[in-house]
N, C-alpha and C positions, 0 to 999 in steps of 0.2 A: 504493500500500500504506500508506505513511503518514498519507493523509488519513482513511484509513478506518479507521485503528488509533487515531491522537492526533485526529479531530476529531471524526468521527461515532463512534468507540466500540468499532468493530464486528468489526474482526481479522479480519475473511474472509478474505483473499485475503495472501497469503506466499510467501515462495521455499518448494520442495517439491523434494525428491534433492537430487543434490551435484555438484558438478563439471563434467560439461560434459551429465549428465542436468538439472541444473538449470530450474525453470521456475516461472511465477507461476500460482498454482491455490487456490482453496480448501483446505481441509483434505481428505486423501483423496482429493483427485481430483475433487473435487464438481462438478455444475454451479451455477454461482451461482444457477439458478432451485430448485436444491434447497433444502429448508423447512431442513434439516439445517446446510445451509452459513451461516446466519444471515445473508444480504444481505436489504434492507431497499429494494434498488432506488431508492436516492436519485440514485443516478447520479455523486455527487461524485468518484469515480473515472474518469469519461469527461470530466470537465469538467476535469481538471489533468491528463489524461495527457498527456506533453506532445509525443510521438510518431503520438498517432493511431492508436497500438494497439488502446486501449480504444472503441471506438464503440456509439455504438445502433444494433441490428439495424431497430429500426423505420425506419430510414434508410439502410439499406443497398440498395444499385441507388436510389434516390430521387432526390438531390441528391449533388450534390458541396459541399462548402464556397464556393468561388466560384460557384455555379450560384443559392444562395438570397438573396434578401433580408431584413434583419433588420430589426425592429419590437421596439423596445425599448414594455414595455407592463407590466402588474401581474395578479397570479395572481388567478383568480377562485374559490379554493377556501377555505381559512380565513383567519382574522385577521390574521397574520402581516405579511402582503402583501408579497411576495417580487418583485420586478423581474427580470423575466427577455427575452430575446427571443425571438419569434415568428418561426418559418425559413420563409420565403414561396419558393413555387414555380409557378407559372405558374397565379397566382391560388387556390394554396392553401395549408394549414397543413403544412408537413412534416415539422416538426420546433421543440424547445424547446432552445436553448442559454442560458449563465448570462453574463450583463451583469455585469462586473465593477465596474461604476460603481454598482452597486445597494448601497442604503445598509443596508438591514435583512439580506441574507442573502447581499451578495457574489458568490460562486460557486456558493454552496449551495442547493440543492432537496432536495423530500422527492419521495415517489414519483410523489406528486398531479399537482404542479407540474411535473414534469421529464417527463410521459409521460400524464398523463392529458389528453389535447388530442384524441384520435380522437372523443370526441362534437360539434366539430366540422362535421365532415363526414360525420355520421350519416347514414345510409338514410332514417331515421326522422324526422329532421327538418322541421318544418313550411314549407312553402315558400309557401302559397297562403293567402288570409284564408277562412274557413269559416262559413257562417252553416247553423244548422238547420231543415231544411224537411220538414214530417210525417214525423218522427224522423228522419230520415237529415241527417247533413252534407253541403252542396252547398258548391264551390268556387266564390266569386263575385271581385270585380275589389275592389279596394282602396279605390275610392269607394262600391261599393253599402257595403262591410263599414261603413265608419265612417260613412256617412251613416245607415246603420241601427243602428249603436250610439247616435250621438248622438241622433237622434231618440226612442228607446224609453226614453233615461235624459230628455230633458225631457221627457216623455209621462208617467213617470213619478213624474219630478220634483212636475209641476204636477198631478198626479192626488192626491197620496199625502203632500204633503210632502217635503222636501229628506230630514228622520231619518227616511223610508223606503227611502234609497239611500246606498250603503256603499263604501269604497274598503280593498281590502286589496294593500300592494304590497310590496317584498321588497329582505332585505338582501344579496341576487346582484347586485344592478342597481345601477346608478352612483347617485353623487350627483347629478346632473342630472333623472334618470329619478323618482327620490325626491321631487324634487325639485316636478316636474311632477306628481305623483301627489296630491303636496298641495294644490296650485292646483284640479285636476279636482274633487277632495272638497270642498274649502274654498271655490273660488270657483263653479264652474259648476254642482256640486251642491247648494253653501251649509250644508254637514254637517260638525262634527267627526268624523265615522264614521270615523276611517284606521286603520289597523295595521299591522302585520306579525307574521309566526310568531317571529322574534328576539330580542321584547318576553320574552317566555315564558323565553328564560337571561339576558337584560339588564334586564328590568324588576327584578327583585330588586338586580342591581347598582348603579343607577342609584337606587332606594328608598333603597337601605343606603346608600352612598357620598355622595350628594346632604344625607340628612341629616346625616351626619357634620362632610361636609368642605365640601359647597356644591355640590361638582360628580360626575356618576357616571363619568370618566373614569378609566382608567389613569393613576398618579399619574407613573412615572415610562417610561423609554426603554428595549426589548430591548438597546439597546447599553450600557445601563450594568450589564446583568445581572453582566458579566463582571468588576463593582470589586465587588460584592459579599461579602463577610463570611461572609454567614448565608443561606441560599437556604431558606424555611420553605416548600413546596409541598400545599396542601391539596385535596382533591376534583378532583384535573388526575392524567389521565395525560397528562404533556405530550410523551413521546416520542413517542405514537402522531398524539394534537391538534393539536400546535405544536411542529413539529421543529426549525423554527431556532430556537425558544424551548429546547430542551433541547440544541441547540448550545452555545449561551453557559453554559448552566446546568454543562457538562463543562468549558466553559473554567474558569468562574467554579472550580469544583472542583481545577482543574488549578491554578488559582493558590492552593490552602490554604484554599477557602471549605468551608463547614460547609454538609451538605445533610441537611435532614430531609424526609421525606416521610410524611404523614398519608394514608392510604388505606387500604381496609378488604384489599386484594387487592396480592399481591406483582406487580410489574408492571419493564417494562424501567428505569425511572428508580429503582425501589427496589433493583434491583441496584448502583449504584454511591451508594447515599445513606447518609450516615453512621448516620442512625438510620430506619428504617422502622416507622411507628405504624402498627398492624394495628385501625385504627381501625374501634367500633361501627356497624352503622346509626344514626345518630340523634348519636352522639357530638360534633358540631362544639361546639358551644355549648358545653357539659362542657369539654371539652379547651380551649378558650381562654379560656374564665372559669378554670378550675385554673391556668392558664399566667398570667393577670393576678393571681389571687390571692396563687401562689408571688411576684410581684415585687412588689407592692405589698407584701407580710410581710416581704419578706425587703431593702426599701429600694433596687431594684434601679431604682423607675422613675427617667423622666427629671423631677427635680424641679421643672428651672428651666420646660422645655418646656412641661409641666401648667400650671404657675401661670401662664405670659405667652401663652400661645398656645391655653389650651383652659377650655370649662366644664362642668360639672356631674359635675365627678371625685370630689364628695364622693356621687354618685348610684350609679355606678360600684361605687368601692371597697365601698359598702354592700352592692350584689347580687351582688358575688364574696367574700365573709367568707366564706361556708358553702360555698366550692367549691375545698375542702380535695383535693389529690392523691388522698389517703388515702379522702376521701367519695364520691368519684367514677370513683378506677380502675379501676371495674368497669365501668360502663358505658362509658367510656373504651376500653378494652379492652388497658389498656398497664402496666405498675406505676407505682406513686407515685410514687416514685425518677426513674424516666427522665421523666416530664412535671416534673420541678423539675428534671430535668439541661436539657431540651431551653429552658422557660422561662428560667433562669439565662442560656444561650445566648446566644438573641435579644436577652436585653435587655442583655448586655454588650458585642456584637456593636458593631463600629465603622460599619459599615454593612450592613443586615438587611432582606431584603426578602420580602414572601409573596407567593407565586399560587397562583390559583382558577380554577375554573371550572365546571361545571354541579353538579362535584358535591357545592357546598354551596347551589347558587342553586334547583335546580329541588326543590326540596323546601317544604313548607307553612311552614315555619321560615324560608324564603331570605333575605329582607331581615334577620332577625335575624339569621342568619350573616352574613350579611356587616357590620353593626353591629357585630357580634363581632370581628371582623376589625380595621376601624376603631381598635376600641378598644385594640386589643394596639398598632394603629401608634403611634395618640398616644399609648400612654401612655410609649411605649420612644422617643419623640421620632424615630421612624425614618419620615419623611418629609418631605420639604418639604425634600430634598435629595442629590444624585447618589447613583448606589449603593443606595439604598432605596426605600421606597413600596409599594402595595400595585398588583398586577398580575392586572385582572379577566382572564383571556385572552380573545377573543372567538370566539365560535365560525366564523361563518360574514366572508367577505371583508369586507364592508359592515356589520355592524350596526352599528359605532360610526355610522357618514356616514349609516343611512338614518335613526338617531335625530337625531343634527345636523341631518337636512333636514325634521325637524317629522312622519315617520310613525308617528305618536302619537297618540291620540285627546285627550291632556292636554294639548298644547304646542304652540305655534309653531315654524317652524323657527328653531334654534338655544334649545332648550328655555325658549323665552317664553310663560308660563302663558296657559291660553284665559280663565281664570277672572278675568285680570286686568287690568280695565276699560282700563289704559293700551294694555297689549297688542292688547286688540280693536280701539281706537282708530289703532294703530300700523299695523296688520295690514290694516284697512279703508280706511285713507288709501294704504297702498301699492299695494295690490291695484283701487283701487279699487270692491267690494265688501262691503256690509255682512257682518261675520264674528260668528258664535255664540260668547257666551259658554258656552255648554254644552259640558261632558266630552263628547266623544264615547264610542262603543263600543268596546271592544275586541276583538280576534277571536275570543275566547270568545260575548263576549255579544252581537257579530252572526251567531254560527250561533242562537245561545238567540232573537232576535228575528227569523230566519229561520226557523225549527222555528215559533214560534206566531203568524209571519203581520205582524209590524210592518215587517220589511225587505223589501222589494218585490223591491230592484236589487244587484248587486256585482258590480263592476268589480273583476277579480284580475289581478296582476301579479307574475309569476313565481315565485307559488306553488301547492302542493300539496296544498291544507288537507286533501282527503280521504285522503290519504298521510301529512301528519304531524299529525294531532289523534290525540291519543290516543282517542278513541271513534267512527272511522271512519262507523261507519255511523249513530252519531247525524248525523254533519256531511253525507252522504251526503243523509239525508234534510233535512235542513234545506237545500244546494243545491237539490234538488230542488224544492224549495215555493217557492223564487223565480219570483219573474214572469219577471226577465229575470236573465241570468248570461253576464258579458263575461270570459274568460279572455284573457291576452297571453301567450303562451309560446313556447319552443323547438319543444319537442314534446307532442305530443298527450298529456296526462298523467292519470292518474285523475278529476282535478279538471274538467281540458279536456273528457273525453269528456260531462259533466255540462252543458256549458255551450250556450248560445245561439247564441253568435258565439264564434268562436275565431281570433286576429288573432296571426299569426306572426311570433313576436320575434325580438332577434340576439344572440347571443354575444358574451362580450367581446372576441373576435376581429376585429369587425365594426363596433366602436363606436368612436368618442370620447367620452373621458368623466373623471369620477374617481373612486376609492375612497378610504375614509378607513380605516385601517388601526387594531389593538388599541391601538396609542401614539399614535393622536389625528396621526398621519402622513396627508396629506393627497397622494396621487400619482396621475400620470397614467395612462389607461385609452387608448390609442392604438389607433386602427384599421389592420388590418392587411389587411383583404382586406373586397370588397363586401360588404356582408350578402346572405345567401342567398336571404330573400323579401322584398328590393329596397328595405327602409326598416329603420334604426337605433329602437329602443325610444321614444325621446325623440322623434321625427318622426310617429309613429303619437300619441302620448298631446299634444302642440300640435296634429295636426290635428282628432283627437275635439276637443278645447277649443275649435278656431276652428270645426268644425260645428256647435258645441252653441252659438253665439255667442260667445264670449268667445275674440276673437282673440289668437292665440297664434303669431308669425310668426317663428320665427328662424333665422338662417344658420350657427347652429354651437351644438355644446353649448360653446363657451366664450361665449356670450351667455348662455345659461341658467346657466352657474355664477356669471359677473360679477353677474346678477340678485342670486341666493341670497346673495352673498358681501356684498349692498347690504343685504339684512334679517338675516342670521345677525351679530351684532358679532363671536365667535369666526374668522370666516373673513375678515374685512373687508379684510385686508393680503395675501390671500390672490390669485392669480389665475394663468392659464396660461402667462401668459411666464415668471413667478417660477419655476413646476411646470417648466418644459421641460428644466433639468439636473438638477433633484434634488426630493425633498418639502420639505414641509415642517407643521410641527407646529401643531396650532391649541394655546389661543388664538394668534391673532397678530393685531392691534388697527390696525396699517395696513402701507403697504406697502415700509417702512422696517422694519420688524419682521422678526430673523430667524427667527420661532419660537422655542415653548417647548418645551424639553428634560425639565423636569419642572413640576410642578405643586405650590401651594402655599408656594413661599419665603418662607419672612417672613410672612406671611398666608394665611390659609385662603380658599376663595373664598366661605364664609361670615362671615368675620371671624375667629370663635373656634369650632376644632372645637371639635366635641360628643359627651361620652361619653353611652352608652345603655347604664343598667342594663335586663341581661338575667337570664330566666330560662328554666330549662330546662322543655322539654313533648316528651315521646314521640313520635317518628314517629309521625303519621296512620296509617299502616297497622299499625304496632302498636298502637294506641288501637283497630282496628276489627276485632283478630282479639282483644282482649279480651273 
């Protein structure tokens, strides 16, 4: 009862009569699966009961506690990356219990984490490689599938050009797999062609952040949420997003911190936040140049920080003069008064932190919000130290680690420009392989070079494009007009049914490996039971590579990450023995390094942030119902 009242929030569940009718129930009698009762099914009340009262029914007649094996291992659903174990039973998943050694969330799971494991051991699961024969899919043997992928991509290769074939792979799959994905583009294709769908909420972050500060990383650590001060939350519902993010964010409150929250919709985290900005479509930019304006007028920034640690504040302070409270509360959507209560706040705040997430990034504005953002940290001196910093959340398990491992059409792994002659030189000597200085594509612009016929090939890995582009059946038709289309997945998926050859992946159930979590946490991905169609992600994508020629022979995904960790400098210090009791944070520069906690002390990873005067421009969709 008390975890559920002082940590998740949530009061469900109470004594109910009196005396010796006494009993613990919902309100009224509920059942917790009632909408009414407010459970939230995170389960943190099965994981402290300390009696055995409270259990999951999904495990009831299943196991016993001593009947399972546990597999301590990392959540494969948002950023968070939650350490939990894996309940093995006579070679299968039965069950998710909480790892108390888990650094980021303890005991705690959200509903995802704690129960969503039954896809698994889907029906529907692909178990067999599938190649296409006069339209129907035929189940063939594991050597015809990748001896016929690799062949049709050098057939294609050598017909067409390397920038006639594409690699799109994904931020669900470990860093290893990412990893590899880069090698098959880069070396055996010889294309910057790579992407992933993730670029689309992180490439703005990484745009805005990189110029700012050097780096597009989470500046500082979910555990220091809770010294927090000032907790400024903008375009995040993080209750629903990042629950053990809004964990802390209730401690952090519990301890006397200030929460505001910028959204345009009253939501669960606006229930308990001191101030709720019922903010405009289009408002970001407005509302944090008002916010820099009030503290530059009013002498509130941090003076010494600005002058020794940052440049172009005299660029700044000039495009926020005119973005007076008063000029702007309108489209703002708040009074004047409270954005110079909430600005005064922040910037008097001993330690003050923001988070974000898609709902300032995926907008045609995105990189300038988040610039915008930037700018409120430096100028309030609130970063480049515990308790503060700016906190992109990430949406899916992996996107920080698929960006670290170079699935980018712009960078090397460990974000080392294609454009820059050292780099290729770097890139080409390790790999052995001459490397392109050419931008590759992105995943926009290899449907767009798919549609009018320059992209022949693409090789997809555990994505959906036809599922999540937003113009389906543009992308629809642009799969279609490929010559050849290699999908790797679980299951047979919108995208898969399109494809060529369809080569049957594993869950992270099934794998070793690692993810790189929204604080730049680097933890282990453990296999907990055979993969279902007999080979791990990263086994299938080195044999494509040794049939295509370019042998690719390893004994373990900790060979493929020792590789990565040999070209990324941020993971250098980095490796699986170090991972096997705990994470740990990149940079970390060798292997005496304990990891970094936050980013930026003392110096910027640029040298001297950088302020960017901004201006305000209309949502795109109101510009085009003008």
């Amino acid at each position: 009862m008390r975890v559920c009242a002082e940590i998740v929030g949530r009061n469900v569940v109470d004594f109910i009569s009196r005396g010796f009718n006494t009993n613990v129930s919902p309100a009224l009698q509920l059942g917790l699966g009632d909408k009414e009762a407010g459970c939230i099914n995170c389960g943190s009340c099965v994981a402290v009961c300390p009696v055995g009262a409270l259990t999951e029914k999904s495990m009831m007649g299943i196991a016993r506690a001593y009947e399972v094996t546990k597999v301590k291992t990392t959540c494969s659903y948002c950023g968070c990356g939650c350490n939990f174990d894996l309940n093995v039973k006579d070679g299968k998943i039965v069950g998710v219990s909480s790892n108390l050694t888990s650094e980021v969330n303890g005991r705690h799971l959200c509903v995802n984490g704690r129960f969503g494991y039954d896809f698994i051991h889907s029906s529907d699961r692909l178990v067999q490689p599938l190649i296409k024969k006069d339209g129907d899919f035929v189940e063939v043997s594991w050597e015809e599938a990748i001896s016929y992928v690799a062949s049709r991509l050098k057939e294609i290769k050598e017909t067409n050009g390397s920038e006639a074939t594409g690699v799109l792979t994904s931020a669900r799959c470990t860093n290893e797999e990412n990893y590899l994905m880069n090698k098959l583009a880069r070396v055996a294709l010889g294309t910057n062609n790579i992407d992933h769908s993730a670029r689309l909420e992180h490439s703005a972050a990484v745009a805005g952040l990189a110029t700012a500060f050097g780096s597009g990383a989470m500046t500082n650590s979910i555990g220091e949420i809770k010294e927090c001060d000032y907790l400024f939350v903008i375009g995040s519902t993080t209750h629903e997003t990042h629950h053990i993010v809004s964990l802390e964010m209730r401690k952090a409150v519990k301890n006397g911190a200030k929460l505001v929250v910028a959204h345009p919709e009253k939501t669960e985290i606006t229930e308990f936040a001191d101030v709720h900005v019922s903010l405009m479509p289009g408002g970001n930019i407005p509302l944090l140049n008002a916010m820099c304006n009030v503290i530059i007028a009013e002498g509130l920034y941090d003076k010494e920080f600005v002058a020794n640690r940052t440049e172009g504040f005299d660029e700044l302070k000039s495009a926020v003069e005119n973005f007076t409270p008063e000029a702007y509360a309108g489209i703002i959507g708040i009074p004047a008064e409270t954005i110079r209560e909430i600005a005064r706040g922040f910037a008097t705040a001993k330690s003050a932190a923001i988070f974000y997430t898609d709902g300032i990034t995926q907008h045609t504005s995105g990189a300038d919000n988040v610039l915008a953002v930037a700018n409120l940290a430096m100028l309030t001196g609130q970063i480049g130290k515990s308790g503060s910093g700016v906190y992109p959340l990430r949406g899916q398990n992996n996107v920080q680690g698929a960006c670290d491992m170079g699935a980018l059409p712009d960078v090397f792994p460990g974000y080392q420009s294609v454009a820059v002659s050292e780099n290729v030189d770097k890139f080409t000597k390790l790999w052995g392989v001459p490397q392109s200085d050419k931008v590759g594509f992105t995943a926009a612009e290899m449907m767009d070079a798919a549609q009018n016929g320059d992209l022949k090939a693409l090789y997809i890995l555990g994505e959906n494009s036809k599922l999540s582009a937003p113009d389906i059946n543009y992308v629809k038709q642009a799969l279609e007009n490929l010559e050849f289309l290699v999908v790797q997945d679980i299951f047979l998926t919108e995208t898969a049914k399109l494809a060529d050859v369809v080569l049957p992946g594993a869950s992270f159930a099934e794998k070793d490996g690692t993810f790189s979590n929204t604080e730049r946490r680097v933890q282990r991905v453990r296999k907990a039971i055979e993969p279902l169609a007999g080979k791990a992600d990263w086994q299938i994508i080195s044999e494509v590579l040794t049939a295509m020629g370019y042998t690719h022979e390893y004994g373990s995904s900790s060979e493929i990450f020792d590789e990565s960790a040999r070209v990324i400098p941020q993971y250098a210090g980095i490796s699986y023995d170090r991972l096997e009791e705990t994470g740990i944070q990149w940079p970390c520069p060798n292997s005496e390094h304990p990891g970094t906690v936050y980013l930026h002390e003392g110096k910027f990873a640029r040298g001297q942030g950088k302020f960017t005067g901004l201006d305000y421009e209309p949502p795109a969709e109101a510009l085009l119902k003008s």
